[in-house]
C-alpha positions, 0 to 999 in steps of 0.5 A: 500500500505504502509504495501507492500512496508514495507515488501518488504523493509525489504526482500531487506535488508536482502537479501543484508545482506547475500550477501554482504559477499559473493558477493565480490568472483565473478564466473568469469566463470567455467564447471564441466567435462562431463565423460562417465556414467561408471566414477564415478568422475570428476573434476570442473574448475572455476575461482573467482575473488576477489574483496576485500582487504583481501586475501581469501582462499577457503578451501572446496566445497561441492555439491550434485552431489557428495559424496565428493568434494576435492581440488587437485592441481597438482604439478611436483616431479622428472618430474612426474606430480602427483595430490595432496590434498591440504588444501585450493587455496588462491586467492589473494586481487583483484585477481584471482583464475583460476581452470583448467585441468593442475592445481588446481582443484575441483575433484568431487569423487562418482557422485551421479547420471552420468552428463548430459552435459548441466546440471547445478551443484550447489557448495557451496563454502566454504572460510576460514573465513566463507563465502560461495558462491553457485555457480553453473556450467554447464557440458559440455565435454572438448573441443578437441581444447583446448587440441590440442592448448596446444600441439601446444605451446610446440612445438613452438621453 
């Protein structure tokens, strides 16, 4: 029995091992965009939660379900909105970091196969200090609702 109990002692200590880097980024929540088979790219929203002391910046993301993952945020000149690359989102200590349609992003170029709604999407996050967090999310279509409420805010007076 005791030789069991060796080897199972020494496989929990090294699996807390590995995560206790990264289990202080949490997914909170995220969904990469469901598109038409014909679009070869899209974008993944998610939020993380910080839990430590120290700010972290994510600075790159890489997936299997595409050829390259780019972190985009979408920033306004001369009331043009443009999408831009950026270098990495910081996400505050003991904050968030929210990903969404109408800012920072993940766009996910040249799918490596179409995304089937429901499907799970791996992503390994990686941060500037060297943590990385395997996350994955699932694919769903962008919720009408959601863009009919934020058509509504503009127009309350």
């Amino acid at each position: 029995m005791k030789a069991i109990f060796k080897h199972l002692f020494n496989f929990l200590v090294l699996s807390s091992v590995s995560f206790a880097a990264s289990a202080n980024i949490v997914l909170v929540d995220g969904h990469v965009r469901a598109m038409p088979a014909s679009v070869p790219n899209t974008a993944a929203y998610f939020t993380l939660a910080n839990h430590t002391a120290n700010a972290v910046t994510l600075v790159a993301v890489n997936t299997p379900a595409a050829k390259e993952a780019q972190l985009h945020t979408i920033i306004e000149e001369n009331g043009m909105v443009k999408m831009r690359q950026v270098d990495g989102f910081l996400i505050p200590s003991h904050g968030t970091l929210t990903l969404q349609s109408t800012g920072d992003h993940v766009m996910l170029l040249s799918l490596t196969a179409p995304l089937v709604v429901d499907n799970k999407v791996p992503l390994e996050l990686i941060f500037e200090d060297g943590q990385q967090l395997m996350i994955e999310l699932p694919v769903l279509k962008q919720a009408a609702t959601q863009e009919g409420e934020q058509v509504d805010h503009h127009h309350h007076h």
